[in-house]
N, C-alpha and C positions, 0 to 999 in steps of 0.2 A: 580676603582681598590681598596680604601680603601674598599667603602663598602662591596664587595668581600670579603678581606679580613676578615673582619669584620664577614659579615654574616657566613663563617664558624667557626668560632672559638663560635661563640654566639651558633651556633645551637650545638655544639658538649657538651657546658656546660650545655643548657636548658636540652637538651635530658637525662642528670648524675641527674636532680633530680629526688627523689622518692616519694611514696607513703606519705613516715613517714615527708616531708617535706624539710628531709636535701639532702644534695651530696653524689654521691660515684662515683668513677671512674669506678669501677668494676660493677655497674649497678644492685647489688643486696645489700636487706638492710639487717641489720640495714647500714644506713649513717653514713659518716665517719665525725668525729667534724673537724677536719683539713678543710678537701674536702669543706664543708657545707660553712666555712669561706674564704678559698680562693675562692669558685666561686662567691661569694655573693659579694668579690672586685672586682674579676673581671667582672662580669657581669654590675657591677656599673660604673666600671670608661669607660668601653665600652659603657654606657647607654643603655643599653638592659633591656627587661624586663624579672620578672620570676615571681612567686611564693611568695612573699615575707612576706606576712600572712602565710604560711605553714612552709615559713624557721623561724618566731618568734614559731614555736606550735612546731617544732621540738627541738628548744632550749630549750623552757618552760618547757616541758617535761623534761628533761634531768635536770633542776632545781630544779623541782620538785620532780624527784625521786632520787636526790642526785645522781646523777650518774658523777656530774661535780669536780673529787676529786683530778684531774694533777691543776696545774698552768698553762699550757697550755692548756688546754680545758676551764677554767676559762676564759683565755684569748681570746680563741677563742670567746666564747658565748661574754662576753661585746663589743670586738672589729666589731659586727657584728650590733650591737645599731648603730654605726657609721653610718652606710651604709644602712639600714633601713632607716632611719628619722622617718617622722612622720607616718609611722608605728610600730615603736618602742615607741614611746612617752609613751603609757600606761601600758607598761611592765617594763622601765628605773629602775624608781624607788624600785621595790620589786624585781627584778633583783640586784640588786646593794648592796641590803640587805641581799638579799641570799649569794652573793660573799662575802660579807665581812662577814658571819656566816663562810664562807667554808675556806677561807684564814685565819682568826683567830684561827678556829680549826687546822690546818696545822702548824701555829705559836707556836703551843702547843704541848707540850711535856708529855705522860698520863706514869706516873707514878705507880707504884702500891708495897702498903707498904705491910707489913707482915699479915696486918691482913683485907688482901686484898681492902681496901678502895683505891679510886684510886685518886691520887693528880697529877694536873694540874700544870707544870710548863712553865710557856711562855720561848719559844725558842727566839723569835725575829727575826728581819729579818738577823743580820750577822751570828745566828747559821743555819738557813737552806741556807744562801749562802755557808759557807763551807761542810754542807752535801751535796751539791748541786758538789762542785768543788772533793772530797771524792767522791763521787759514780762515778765519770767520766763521768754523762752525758754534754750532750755539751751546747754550750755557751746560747741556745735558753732558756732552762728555766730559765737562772740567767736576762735571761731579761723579760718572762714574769711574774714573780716575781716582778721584781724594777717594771716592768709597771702596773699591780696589785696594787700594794702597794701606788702608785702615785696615779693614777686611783679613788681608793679609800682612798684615804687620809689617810692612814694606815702609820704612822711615820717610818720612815726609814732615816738610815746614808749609804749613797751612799760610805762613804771612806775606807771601808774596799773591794769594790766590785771594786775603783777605782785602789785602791794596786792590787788586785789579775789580773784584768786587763795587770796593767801595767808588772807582771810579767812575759805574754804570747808574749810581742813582743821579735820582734827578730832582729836581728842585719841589714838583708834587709828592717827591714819596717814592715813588717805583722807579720801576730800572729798566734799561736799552742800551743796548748795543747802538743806537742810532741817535734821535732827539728827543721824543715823543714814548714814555714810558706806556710799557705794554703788561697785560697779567700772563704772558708764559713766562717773561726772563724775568720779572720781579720775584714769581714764585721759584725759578730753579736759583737764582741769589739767594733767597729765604732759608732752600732745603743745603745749599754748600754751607750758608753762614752757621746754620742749626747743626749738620752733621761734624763741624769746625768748633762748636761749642763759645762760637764768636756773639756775643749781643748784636740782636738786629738796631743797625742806625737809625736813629730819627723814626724809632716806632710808632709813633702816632700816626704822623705824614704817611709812613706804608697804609695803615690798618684807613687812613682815610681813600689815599688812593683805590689801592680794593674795594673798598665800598660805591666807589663812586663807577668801576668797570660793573657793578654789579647788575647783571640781564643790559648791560650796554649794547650787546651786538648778537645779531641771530646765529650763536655759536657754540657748541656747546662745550668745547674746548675752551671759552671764555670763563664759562660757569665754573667748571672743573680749577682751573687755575687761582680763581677769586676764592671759591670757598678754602681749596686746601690751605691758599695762604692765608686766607683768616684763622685755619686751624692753628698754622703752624703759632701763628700771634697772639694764639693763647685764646680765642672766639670760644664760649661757650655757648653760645646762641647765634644760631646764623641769622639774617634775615630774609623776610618774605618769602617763605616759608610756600606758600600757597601756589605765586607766582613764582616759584621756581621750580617746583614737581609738576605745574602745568607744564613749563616750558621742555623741563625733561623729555617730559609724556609724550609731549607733539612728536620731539625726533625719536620715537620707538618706529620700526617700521614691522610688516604684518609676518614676518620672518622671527619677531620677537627682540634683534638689535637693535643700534640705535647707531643713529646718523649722526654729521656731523650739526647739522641744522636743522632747522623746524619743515621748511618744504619741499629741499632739495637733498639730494645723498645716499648713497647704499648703505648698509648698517654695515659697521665695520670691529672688530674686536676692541681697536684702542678705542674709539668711541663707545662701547658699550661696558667694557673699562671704566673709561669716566663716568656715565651714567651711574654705574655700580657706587662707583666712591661719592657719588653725589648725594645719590638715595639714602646710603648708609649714613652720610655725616647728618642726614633728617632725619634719621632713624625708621627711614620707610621701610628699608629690606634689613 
C-alpha cells in the first residue's frame, strides 16, 4: 500500500520536470523556482529518483544570468545544495559567492547625488526587515532573509525581527498580520522564532490555537501549517490520525497530485509538497 502510494505521487512530480531542468506544475517552461525546489524535497525525502544534474544546470543558469534577485529565489537555489549532495559539491562554493554578491547588493541602498554619481549606502538587515513588514508582504520573506543571512554568515541582529514577531500574536495564541490569528503566519513566526533560537511565547496558547485550526477548513494548506507547527512544538503524536489521511486522500487527483481542497483544484507541486510533509509526519510515506 505505501509503495502505491508512493509510486503515484513520485510519478506525478518526475513527470512536472522540463527540458530547461527545473519544475512546473503547469508543464510548460520556463520552470518555476518555487516548483524546482519543492519537488527536489519532495522527491528526496521520498527517495526517488530524478534529474538531478539538470536541476543543478537549471539553477546555475539562473546564477548566472542574475536572474536570482527575490530572497526567495536565493533561498530556493541554496536550499536545494541540501538535497543534491554530492552533486552539488562542485557548484557550493561559487554558488555561495554569488548569494552573497546578490544579498549584499540587496543590503544596499543606491543613492544618487546631484551630480548624478551614484553613493552606496548599506541598508543592513533591520532596514530591509521593516521594508519587508511596510510592503505587507508575508512572513516568508522575513525568513528567507534571516535564513540567507545565517546561511551565509552575513551578520545580523535577530531582536528587532524578535519584537516585530512578537507583536503579531494574539491573545488565542497564534499570529496575524491582521486580527484574527491564522495557521500560515503563526507557523512562518514559529519557523523565524526556531531558526532565531528564540523560545516560542505563551507556548501552550500556540499549541492550543493549532489544535483547534485542526481539519477547520476544506484546505489542505490548513493541515499542512497546523501539523508542521505542532512539530515545531515539540508534538510527538499528532492527532486524528484517520480523519486526516482521509482528508489528504480526498485532494489526490487521478494525475496522482494533490489539490488544494477536497472537491475543487488542479493538483499542483506546492500542494503535493504539502501532502508529502503531511503523510510523512504520519508516517504513511
Amino acid at each position: 500500500m505505501k509503495d502505491k502510494i508512493e509510486g503515484r505521487i513520485i510519478s506525478y512530480l518526475q513527470n512536472r520536470q522540463l527540458s530547461d531542468g527545473g519544475f512546473f506544475f503547469a508543464g510548460v517552461e520556463p520552470s518555476s523556482g518555487k516548483d524546482t525546489y519543492l519537488a527536489t524535497v519532495a522527491l528526496t525525502l521520498l527517495g526517488a529518483d530524478f534529474d538531478k544534474r539538470a536541476v543543478l544546470n537549471f539553477w546555475d543558469g539562473k546564477m548566472k544570468n542574475k536572474s536570482l534577485q527575490e530572497y526567495s529565489i536565493i533561498f530556493w537555489a541554496l536550499e536545494s545544495l541540501k538535497f543534491l549532495r554530492a552533486e552539488a559539491s562542485l557548484f557550493e562554493r561559487h554558488w555561495k559567492q554569488r548569494a552573497i554578491s546578490l544579498i549584499e547588493d540587496r543590503l544596499t541602498l543606491k543613492k544618487f547625488s546631484a551630480n548624478e554619481d551614484t553613493e552606496k549606502i548599506s541598508m543592513g538587515f533591520d532596514a530591509n526587515m521593516l521594508a519587508i513588514a511596510l510592503i505587507g508582504k508575508r512572513l516568508e520573506d522575513l525568513f528567507y532573509l534571516l535564513s540567507l543571512c545565517l546561511t551565509l554568515e552575513i551578520a545580523v541582529d535577530g531582536s528587532e525581527a524578535v519584537r516585530f514577531i512578537a507583536e503579531l500574536q494574539q491573545k488565542d495564541g497564534g499570529f496575524s498580520e491582521k486580527i484574527i490569528s491564522d495557521s500560515p503566519t503563526t507557523l512562518w513566526s514559529l519557523k523565524i522564532l526556531k531558526l532565531l533560537n528564540h523560545p516560542f511565547p505563551k507556548r501552550e496558547k500556540i499549541r492550543s490555537f493549532l489544535q483547534s485550526q485542526f481539519l477547520s477548513s476544506d484546505d489542505l494548506e490548513n493541515l499542512y501549517c497546523v501539523t508542521e507547527g505542532l512539530l515545531l512544538l515539540g508534538e510527538n503524536y499528532l492527532p486524528r490520525k484517520n480523519e486526516a489521511l482521509d482528508f489528504v486522500f480526498s485532494c489526490q487527483r487521478a494525475n496522482g497530485g494533490f489539490s488544494r481542497a477536497r472537491t475543487i483544484g488542479i493538483a499542483t507541486i506546492e500542494n503535493t509538497f504539502q501532502a508529502v510533509k503531511i503523510l510523512r509526519s504520519y508516517g504513511t510515506v
